[in-house]
gemmi code that builds the backbone of each chain (N, CA, C; Angstrom):
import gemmi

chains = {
    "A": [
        ("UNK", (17.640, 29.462, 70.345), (18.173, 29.809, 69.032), (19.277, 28.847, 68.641)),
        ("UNK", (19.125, 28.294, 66.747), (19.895, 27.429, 67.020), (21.546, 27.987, 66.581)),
        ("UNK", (22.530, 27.486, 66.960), (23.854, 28.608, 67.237), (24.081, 27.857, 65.413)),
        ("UNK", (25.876, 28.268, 65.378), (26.656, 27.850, 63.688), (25.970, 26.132, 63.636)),
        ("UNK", (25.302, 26.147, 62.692), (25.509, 23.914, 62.515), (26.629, 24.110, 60.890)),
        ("UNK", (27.238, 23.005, 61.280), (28.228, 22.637, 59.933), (27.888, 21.167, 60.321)),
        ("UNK", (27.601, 20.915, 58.730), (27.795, 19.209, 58.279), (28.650, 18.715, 57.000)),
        ("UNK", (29.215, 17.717, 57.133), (28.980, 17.042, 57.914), (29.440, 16.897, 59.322)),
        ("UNK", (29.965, 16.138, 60.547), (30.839, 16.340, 61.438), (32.333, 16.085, 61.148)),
        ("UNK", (31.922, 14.445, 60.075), (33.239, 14.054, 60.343), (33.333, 13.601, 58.786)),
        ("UNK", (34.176, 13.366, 58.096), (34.269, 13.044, 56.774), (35.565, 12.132, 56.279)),
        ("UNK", (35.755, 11.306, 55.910), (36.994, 10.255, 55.310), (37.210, 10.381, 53.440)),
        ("UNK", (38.381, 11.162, 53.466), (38.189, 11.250, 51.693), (39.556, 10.574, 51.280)),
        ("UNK", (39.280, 10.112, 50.638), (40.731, 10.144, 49.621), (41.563, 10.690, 48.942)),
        ("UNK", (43.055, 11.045, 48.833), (43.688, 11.991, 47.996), (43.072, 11.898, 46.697)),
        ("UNK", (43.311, 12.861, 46.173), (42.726, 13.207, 45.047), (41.366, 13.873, 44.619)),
        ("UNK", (40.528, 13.217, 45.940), (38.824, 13.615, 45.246), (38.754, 14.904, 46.158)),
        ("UNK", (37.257, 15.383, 45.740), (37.070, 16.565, 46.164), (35.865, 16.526, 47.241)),
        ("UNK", (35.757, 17.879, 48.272), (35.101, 17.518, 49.463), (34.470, 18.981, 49.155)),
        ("UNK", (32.795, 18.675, 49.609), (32.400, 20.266, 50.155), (31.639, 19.958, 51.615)),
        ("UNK", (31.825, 20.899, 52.314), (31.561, 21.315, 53.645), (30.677, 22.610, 53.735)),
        ("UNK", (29.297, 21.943, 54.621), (28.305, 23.217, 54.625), (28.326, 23.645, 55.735)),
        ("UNK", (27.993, 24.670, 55.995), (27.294, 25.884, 57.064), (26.207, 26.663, 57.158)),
        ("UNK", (25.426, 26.330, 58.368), (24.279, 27.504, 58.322), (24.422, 28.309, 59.181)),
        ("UNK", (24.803, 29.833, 58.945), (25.171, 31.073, 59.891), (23.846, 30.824, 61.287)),
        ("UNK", (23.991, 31.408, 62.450), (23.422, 32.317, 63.711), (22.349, 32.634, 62.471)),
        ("UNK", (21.138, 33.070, 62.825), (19.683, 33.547, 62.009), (19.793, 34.956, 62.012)),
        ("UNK", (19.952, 35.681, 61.275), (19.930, 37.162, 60.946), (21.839, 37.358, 60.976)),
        ("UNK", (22.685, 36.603, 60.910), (24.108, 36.719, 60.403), (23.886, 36.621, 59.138)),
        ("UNK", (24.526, 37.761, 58.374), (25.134, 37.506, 56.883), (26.423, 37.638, 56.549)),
        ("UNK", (27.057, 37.384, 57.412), (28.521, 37.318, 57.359), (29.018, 35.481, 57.693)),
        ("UNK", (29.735, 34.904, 57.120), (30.582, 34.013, 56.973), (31.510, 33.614, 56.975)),
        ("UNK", (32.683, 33.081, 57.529), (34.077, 32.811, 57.489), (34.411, 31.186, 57.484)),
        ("UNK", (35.393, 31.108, 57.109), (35.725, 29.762, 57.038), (37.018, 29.685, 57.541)),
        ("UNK", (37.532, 28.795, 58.940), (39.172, 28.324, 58.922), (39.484, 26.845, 59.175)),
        ("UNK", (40.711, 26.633, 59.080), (40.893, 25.609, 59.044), (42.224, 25.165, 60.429)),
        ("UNK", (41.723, 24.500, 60.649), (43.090, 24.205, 62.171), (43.387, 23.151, 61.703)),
        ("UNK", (44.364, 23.052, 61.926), (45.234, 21.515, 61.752), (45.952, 21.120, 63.365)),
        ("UNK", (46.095, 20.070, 63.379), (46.245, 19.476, 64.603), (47.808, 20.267, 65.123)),
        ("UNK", (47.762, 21.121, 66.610), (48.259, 22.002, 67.083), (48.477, 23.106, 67.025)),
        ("UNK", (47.820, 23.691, 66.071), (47.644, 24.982, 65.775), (46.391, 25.500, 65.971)),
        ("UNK", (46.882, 26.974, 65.715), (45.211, 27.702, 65.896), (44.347, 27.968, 64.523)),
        ("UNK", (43.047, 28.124, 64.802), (42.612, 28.350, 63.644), (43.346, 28.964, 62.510)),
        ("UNK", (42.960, 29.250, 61.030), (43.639, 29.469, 60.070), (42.777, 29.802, 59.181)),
        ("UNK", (42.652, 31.265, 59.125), (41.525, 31.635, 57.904), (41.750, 32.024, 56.342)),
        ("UNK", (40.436, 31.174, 56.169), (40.631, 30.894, 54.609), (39.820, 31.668, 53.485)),
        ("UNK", (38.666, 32.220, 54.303), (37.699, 33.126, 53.416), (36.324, 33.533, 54.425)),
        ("UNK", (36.318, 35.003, 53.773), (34.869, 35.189, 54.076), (33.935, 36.055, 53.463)),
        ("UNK", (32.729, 35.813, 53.802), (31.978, 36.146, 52.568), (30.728, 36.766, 53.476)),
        ("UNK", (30.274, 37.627, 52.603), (29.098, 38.991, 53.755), (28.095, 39.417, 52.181)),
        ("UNK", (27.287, 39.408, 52.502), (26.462, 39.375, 51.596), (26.495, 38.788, 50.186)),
        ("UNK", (26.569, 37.485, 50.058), (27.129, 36.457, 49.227), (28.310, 36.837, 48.459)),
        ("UNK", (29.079, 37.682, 49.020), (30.338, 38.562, 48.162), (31.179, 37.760, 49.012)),
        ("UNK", (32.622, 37.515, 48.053), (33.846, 37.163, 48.910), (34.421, 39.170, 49.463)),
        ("UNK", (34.583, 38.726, 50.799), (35.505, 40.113, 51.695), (36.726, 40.129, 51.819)),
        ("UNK", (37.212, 38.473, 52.074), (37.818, 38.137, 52.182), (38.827, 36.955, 52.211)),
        ("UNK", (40.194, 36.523, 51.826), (41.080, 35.566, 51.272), (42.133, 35.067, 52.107)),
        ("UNK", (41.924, 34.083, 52.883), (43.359, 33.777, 53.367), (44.736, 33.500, 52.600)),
        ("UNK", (45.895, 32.778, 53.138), (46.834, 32.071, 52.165), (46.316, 30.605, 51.601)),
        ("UNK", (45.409, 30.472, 51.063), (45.260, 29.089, 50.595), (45.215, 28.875, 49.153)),
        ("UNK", (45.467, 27.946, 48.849), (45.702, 27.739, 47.048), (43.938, 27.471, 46.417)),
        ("UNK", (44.465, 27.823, 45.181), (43.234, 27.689, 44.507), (42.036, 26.582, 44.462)),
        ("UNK", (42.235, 25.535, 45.152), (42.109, 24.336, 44.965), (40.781, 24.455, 46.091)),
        ("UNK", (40.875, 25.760, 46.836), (39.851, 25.763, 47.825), (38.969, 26.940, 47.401)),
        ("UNK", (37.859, 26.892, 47.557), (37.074, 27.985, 46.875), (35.581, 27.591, 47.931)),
        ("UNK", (34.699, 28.685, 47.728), (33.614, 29.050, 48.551), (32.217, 29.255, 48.067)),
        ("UNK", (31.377, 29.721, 48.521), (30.548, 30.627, 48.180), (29.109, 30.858, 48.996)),
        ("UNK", (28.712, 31.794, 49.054), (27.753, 31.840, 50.042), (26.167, 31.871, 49.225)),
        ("UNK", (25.497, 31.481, 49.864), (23.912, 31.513, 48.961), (22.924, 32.495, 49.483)),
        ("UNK", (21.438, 32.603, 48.864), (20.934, 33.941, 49.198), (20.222, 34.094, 50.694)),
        ("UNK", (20.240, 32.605, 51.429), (19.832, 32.674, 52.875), (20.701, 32.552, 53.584)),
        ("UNK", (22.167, 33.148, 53.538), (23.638, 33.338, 53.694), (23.896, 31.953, 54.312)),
        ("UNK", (23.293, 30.972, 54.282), (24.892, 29.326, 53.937), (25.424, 29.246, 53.375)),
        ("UNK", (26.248, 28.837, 53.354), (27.639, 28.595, 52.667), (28.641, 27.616, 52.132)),
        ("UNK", (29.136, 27.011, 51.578), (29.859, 25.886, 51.140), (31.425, 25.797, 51.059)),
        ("UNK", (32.386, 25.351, 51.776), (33.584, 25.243, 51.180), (33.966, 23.953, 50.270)),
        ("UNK", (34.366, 24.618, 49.452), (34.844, 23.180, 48.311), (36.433, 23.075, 48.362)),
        ("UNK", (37.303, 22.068, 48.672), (38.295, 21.725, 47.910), (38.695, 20.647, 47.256)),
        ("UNK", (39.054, 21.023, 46.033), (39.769, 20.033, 45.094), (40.944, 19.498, 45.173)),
        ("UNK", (41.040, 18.078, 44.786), (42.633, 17.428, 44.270), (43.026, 17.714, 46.228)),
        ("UNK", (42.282, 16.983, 46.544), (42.669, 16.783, 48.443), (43.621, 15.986, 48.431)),
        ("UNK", (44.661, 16.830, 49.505), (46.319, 16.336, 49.882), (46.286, 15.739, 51.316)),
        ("UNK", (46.931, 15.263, 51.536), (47.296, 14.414, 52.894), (46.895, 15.557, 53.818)),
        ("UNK", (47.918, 16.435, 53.593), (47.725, 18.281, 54.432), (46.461, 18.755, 54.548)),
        ("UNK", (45.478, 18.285, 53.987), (44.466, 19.159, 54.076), (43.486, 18.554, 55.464)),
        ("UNK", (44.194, 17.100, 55.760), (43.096, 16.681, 56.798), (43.556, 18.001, 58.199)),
        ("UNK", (42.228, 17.489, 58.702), (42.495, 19.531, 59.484), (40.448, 19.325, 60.271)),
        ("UNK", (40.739, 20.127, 61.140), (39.076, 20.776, 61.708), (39.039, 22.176, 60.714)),
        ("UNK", (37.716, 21.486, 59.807), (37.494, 23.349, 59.443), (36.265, 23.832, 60.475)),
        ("UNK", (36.408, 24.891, 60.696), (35.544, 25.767, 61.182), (34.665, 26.556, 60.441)),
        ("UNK", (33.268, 26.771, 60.621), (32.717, 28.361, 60.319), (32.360, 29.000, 60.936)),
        ("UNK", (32.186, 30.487, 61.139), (32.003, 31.454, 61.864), (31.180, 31.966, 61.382)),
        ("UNK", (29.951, 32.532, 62.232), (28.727, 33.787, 61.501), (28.986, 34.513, 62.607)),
        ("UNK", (29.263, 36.334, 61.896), (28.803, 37.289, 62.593), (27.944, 38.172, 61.894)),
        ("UNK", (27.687, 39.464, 63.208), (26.906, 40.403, 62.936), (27.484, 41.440, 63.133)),
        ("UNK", (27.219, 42.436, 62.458), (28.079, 43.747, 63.181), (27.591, 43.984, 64.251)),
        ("UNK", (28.808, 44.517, 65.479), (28.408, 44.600, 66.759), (28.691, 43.401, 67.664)),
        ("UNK", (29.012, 41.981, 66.755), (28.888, 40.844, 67.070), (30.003, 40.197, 66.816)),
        ("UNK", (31.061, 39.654, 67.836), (31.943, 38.507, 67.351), (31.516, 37.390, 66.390)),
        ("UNK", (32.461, 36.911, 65.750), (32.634, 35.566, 65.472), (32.107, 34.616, 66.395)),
        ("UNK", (30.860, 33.673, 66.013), (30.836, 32.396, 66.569), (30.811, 31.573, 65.821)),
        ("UNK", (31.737, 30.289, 66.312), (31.976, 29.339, 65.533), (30.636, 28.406, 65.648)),
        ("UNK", (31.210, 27.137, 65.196), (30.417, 26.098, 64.609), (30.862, 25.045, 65.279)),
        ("UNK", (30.748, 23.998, 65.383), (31.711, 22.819, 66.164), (32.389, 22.343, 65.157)),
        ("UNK", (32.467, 22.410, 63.657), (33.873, 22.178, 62.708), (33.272, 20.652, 61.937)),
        ("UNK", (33.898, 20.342, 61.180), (33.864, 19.133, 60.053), (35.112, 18.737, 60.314)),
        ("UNK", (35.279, 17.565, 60.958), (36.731, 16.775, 61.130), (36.927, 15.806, 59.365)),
        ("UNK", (37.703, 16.715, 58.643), (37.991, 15.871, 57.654), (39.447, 15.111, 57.586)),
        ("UNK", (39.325, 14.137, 57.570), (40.462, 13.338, 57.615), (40.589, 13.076, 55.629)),
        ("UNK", (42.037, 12.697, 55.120), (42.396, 12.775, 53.707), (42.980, 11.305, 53.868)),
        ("UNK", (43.024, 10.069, 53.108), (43.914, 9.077, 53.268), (44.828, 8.718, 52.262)),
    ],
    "B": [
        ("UNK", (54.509, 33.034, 58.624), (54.613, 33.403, 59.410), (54.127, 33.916, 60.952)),
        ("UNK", (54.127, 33.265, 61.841), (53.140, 33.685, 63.046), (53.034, 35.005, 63.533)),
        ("UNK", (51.623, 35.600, 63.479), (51.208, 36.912, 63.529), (51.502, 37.170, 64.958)),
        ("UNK", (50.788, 36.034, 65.737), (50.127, 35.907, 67.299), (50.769, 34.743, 67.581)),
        ("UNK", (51.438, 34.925, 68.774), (52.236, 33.417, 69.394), (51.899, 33.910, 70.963)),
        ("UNK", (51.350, 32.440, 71.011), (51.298, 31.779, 72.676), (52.249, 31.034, 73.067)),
        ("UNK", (53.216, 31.163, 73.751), (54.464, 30.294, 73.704), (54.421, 29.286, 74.784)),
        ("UNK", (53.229, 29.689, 75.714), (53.095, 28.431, 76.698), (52.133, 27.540, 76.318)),
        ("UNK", (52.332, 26.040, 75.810), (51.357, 25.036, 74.719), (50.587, 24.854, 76.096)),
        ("UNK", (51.124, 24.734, 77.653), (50.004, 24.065, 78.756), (50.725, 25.068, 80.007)),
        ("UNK", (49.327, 25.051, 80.988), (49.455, 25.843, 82.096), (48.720, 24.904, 82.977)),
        ("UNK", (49.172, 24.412, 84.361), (48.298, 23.979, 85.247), (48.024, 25.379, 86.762)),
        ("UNK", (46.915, 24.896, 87.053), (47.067, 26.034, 88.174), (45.657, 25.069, 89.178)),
        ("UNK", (46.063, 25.416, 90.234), (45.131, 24.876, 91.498), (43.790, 25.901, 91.371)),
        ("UNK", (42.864, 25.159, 91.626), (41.830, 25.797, 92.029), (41.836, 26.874, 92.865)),
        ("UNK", (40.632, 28.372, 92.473), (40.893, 28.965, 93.410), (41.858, 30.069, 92.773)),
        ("UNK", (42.692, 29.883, 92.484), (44.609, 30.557, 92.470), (43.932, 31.008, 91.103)),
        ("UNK", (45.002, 32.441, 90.665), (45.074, 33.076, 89.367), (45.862, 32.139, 88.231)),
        ("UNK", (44.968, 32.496, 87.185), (45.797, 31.746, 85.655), (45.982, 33.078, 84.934)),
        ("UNK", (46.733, 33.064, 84.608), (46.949, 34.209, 83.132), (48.254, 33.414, 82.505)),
        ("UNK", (47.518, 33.517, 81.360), (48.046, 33.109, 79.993), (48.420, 34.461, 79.408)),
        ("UNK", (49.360, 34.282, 78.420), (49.647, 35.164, 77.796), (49.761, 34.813, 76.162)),
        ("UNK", (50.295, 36.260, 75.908), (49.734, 36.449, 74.076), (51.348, 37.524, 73.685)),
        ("UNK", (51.610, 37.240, 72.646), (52.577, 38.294, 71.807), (52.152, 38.298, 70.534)),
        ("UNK", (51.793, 39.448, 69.750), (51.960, 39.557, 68.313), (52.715, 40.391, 67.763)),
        ("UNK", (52.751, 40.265, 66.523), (54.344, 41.048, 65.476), (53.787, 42.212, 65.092)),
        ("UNK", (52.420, 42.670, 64.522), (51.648, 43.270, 63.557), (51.373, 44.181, 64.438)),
        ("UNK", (51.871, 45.710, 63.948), (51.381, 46.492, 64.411), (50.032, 46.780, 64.044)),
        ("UNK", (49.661, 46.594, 62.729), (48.207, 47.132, 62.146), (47.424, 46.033, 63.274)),
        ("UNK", (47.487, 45.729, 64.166), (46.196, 44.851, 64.680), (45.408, 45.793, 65.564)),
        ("UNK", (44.016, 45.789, 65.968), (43.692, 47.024, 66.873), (42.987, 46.245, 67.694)),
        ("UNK", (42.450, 44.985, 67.190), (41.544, 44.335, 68.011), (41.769, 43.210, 68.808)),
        ("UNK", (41.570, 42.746, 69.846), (41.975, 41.370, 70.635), (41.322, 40.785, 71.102)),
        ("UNK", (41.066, 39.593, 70.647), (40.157, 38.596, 71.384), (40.908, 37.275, 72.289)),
        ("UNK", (40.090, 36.690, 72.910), (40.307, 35.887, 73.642), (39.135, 34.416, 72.749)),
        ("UNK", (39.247, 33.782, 72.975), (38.768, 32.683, 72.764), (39.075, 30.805, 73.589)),
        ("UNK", (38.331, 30.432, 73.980), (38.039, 29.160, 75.037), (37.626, 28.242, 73.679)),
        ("UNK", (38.243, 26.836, 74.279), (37.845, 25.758, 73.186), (37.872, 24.492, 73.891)),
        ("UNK", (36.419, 23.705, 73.855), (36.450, 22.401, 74.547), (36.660, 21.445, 73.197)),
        ("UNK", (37.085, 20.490, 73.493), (37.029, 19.226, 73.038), (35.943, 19.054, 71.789)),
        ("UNK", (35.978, 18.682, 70.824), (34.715, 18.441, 69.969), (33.933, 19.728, 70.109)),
        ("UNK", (34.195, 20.627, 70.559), (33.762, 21.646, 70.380), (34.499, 23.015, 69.105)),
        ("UNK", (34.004, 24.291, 69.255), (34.097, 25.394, 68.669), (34.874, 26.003, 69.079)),
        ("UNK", (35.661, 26.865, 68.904), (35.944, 28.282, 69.380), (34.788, 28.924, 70.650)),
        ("UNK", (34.766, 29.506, 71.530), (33.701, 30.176, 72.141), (34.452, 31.834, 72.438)),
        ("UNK", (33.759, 32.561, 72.108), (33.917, 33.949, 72.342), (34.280, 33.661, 74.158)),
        ("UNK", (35.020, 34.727, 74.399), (35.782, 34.988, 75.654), (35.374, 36.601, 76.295)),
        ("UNK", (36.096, 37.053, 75.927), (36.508, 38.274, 75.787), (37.783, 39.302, 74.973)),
        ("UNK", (37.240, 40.362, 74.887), (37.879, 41.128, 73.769), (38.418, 42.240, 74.474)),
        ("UNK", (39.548, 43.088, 73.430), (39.760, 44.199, 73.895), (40.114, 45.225, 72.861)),
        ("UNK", (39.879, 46.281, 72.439), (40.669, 47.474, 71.766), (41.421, 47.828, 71.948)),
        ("UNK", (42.184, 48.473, 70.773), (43.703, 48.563, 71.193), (43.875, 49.968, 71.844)),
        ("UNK", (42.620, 50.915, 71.726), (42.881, 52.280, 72.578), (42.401, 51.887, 73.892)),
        ("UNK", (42.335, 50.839, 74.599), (41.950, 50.131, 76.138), (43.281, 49.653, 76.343)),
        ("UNK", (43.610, 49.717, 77.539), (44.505, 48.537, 78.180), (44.135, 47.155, 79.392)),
        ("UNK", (42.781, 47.673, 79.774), (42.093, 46.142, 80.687), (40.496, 46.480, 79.686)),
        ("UNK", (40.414, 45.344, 79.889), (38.983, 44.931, 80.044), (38.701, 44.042, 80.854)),
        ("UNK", (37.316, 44.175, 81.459), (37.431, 43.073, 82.393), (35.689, 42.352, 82.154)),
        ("UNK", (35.706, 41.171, 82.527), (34.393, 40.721, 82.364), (34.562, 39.762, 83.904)),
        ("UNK", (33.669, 40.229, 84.589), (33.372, 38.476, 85.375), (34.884, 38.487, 86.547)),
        ("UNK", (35.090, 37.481, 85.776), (35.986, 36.482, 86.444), (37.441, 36.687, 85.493)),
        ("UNK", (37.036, 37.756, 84.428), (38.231, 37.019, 83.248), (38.589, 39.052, 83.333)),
        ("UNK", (40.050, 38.802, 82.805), (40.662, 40.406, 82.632), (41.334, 40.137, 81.364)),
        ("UNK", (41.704, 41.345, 80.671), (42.538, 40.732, 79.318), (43.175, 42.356, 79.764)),
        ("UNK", (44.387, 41.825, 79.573), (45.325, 43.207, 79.650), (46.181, 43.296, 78.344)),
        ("UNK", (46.427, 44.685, 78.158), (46.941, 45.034, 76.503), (47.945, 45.833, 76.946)),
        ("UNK", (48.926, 45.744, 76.734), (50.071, 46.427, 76.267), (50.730, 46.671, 75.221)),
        ("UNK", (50.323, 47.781, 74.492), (50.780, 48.215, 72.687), (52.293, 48.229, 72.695)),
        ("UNK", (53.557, 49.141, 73.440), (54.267, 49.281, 73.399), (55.114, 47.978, 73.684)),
        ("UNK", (54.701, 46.882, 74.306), (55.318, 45.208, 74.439), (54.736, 44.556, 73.235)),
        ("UNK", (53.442, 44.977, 72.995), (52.811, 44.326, 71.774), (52.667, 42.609, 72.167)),
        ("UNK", (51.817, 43.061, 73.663), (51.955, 41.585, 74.888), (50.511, 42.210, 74.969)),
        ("UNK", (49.144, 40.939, 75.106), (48.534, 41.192, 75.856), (47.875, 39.734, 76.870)),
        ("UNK", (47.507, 40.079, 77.936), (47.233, 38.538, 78.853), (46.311, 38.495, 79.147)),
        ("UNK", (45.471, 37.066, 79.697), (44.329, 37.220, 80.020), (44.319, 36.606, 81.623)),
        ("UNK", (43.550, 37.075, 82.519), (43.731, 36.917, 83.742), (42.315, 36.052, 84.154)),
        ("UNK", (42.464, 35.086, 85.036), (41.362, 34.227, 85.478), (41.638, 34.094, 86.894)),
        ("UNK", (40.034, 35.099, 87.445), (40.595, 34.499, 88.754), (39.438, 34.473, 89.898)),
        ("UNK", (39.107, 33.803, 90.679), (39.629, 32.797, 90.612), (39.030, 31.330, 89.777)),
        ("UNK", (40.176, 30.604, 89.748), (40.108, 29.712, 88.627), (39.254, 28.682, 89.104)),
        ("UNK", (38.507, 28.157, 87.912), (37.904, 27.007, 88.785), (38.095, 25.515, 87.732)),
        ("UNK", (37.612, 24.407, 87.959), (38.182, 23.318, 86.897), (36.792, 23.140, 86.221)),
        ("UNK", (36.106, 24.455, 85.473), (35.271, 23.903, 84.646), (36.269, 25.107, 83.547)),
        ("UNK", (37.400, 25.831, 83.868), (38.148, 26.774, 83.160), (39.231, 25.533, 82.131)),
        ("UNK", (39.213, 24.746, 82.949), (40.247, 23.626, 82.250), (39.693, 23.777, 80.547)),
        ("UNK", (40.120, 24.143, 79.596), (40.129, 24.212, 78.023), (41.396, 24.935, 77.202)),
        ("UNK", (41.449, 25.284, 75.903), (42.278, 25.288, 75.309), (42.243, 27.282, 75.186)),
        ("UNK", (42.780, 27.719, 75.411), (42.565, 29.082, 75.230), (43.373, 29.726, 73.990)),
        ("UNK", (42.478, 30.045, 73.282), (43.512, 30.796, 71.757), (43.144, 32.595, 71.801)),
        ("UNK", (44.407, 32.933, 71.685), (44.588, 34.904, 71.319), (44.258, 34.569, 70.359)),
        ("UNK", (43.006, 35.516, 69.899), (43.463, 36.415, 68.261), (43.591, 37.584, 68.103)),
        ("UNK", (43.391, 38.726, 67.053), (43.917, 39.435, 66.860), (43.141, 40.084, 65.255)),
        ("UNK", (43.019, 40.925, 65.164), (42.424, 41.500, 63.320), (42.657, 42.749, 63.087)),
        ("UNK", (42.784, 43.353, 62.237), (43.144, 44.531, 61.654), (42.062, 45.048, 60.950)),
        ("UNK", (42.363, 46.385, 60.882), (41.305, 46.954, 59.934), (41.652, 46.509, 58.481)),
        ("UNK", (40.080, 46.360, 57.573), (40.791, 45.913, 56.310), (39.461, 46.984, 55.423)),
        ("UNK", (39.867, 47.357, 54.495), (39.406, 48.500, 53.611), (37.950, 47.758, 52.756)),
        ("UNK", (38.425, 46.138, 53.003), (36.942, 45.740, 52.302), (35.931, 45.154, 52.863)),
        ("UNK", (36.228, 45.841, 54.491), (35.303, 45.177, 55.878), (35.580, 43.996, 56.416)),
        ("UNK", (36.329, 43.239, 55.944), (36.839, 41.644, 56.039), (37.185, 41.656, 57.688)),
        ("UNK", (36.598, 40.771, 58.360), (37.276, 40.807, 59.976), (37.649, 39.222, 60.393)),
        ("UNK", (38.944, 38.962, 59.319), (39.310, 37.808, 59.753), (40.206, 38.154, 61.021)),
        ("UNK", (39.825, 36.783, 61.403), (40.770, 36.568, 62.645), (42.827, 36.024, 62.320)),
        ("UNK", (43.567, 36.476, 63.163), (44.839, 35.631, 63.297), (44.868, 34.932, 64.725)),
        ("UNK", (44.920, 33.948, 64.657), (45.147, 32.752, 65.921), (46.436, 32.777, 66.516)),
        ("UNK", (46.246, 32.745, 67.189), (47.764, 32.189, 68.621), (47.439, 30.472, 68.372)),
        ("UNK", (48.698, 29.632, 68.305), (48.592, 28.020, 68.746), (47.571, 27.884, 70.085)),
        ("UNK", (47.323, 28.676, 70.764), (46.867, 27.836, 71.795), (47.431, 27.742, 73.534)),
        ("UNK", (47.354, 27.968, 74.161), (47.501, 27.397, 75.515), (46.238, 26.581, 76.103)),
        ("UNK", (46.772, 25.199, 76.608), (45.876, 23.942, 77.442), (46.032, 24.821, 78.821)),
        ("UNK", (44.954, 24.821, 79.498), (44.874, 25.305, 81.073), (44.283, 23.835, 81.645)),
        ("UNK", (45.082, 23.082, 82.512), (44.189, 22.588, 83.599), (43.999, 23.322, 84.798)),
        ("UNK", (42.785, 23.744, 85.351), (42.810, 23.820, 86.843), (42.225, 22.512, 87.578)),
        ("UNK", (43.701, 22.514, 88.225), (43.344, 21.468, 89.666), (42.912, 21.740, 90.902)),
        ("UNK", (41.671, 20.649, 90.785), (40.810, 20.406, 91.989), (41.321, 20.458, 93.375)),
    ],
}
model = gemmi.Model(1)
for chain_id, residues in chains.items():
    chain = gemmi.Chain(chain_id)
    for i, (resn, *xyz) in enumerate(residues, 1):
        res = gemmi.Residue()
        res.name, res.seqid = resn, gemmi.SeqId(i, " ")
        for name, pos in zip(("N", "CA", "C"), xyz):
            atom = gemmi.Atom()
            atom.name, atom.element = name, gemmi.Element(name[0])
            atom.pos, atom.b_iso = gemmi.Position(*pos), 0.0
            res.add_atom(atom)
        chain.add_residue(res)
    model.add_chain(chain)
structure = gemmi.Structure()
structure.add_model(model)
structure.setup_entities()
C-alpha cells in the first residue's frame, strides 16, 4: 500500500511568487492536515480538511489557504512567499481509529 | 506560545542501556499523547500514544508514561539499540467541537544510541 506521497520534494521560489504543494492521503483516508516545520522546531499545524470541508485552522495568515478535492488530495497554496516561509511542510492522512501519518514533506526553500 | 516543550534538543545513550526522553505541556484541555520518531528526509512516524485517563502504555520495547498532575509525560526505550538513533517529537491534541485532531509538537529531542 502506497503510504502519504507529497510533491513536489523539493522546491526553490522566490519572494514574492506563489507556491502550491500537493498530497495524496493513505487510500480510504479522508481526512487531511497540513504542517509546516521550520528548521528546529516541531511540526506546526496549519489546516485540516475531512471531507473536502476545512475542520480545521492553525495560526497562519491569510496568504496560506487549502483545499481538498473529491478523491480527498489536497493542495496547499501560499501567496506573496516571505523569506519565513522556507520550512518542511508536511501532510498527514488519517482515519478514525487511525493516527496521523505523515508524508516525507516538500522542502521549500524562499530566496 | 509553546503548548509542548522538550527541553532536552539531544540525548546520547549506549547501546543496550534505557533512553527516556521526556515531554512537558501547559494545556490542560489536552487528553491525548503521542509520541512520534523522525529520520532524516523522512516523515514523522507514529510511535506510540497514550490517553490521558492511562498513565503507561507500553508497546514493544517503547513505554510512554503520563503524569496529569506534573502535566510531564516520558517515553521509555529499552533496551536501546542504534537503529533508535532519530529525532523524537511529543505531541499532544485536544478535543475540538468540529472533530479537528490537530496535533501540537514538542521541538524535538536527537537520541543517539551508541554502539
Amino acid at each position: 500500500d502506497a503510504g502519504v506521497t507529497q510533491s513536489p520534494t523539493h522546491l526553490i521560489k522566490t519572494r514574492g511568487q506563489q507556491v502550491t504543494l500537493r498530497c495524496s492521503p493513505i487510500s480510504g483516508h479522508k481526512s487531511v492536515s497540513w504542517y509546516q516545520q521550520v528548521l528546529g522546531q516541531g511540526p506546526q499545524f496549519i489546516f485540516q480538511y475531512y471531507e473536502k470541508e476545512e475542520r480545521g485552522r492553525g495560526n497562519f495568515p491569510d496568504r496560506f489557504s487549502a483545499r481538498q478535492f473529491p478523491n480527498y488530495s489536497s493542495e496547499l497554496n501560499v501567496n506573496a512567499l516571505l523569506l519565513g516561509d522556507s520550512a518542511l511542510y508536511l501532510c498527514a492522512s488519517s482515519s478514525p481509529g487511525w493516527e496521523n501519518t505523515f508524508g516525507s514533506g516538500t522542502r521549500l526553500t524562499v530566496v | 506560545d509553546q503548548q509542548v516543550k522538550q527541553n532536552s534538543p539531544s540525548l546520547s545513550v549506549q547501546e543496550g542501556r534505557i533512553s527516556i526522553l521526556n515531554c512537558d505541556y501547559t494545556n490542560s484541555m489536552f487528553d491525548y499523547f503521542l509520541w512520534y520518531k523522525k529520520y532524516p528526509a523522512e516523515g514523522p512516524t507514529f510511535l506510540i500514544s497514550i490517553s490521558s485517563i492511562k498513565d503507561k502504555n507500553e508497546d514493544g520495547r517503547f513505554t510512554v508514561f503520563l503524569n496529569k498532575s506534573a502535566k510531564h509525560l516520558s517515553l521509555h526505550i529499552v533496551p536501546s539499540q542504534p537503529g533508535d538513533s532519530a529525532v523524537y517529537f511529543c505531541a499532544a491534541s485536544a478535543p475540538d467541537q468540529t472533530g479537528a485532531n490537530n496535533l501540537f509538537f514538542g521541538t524535538g529531542t536527537r537520541l543517539t544510541v551508541i554502539p
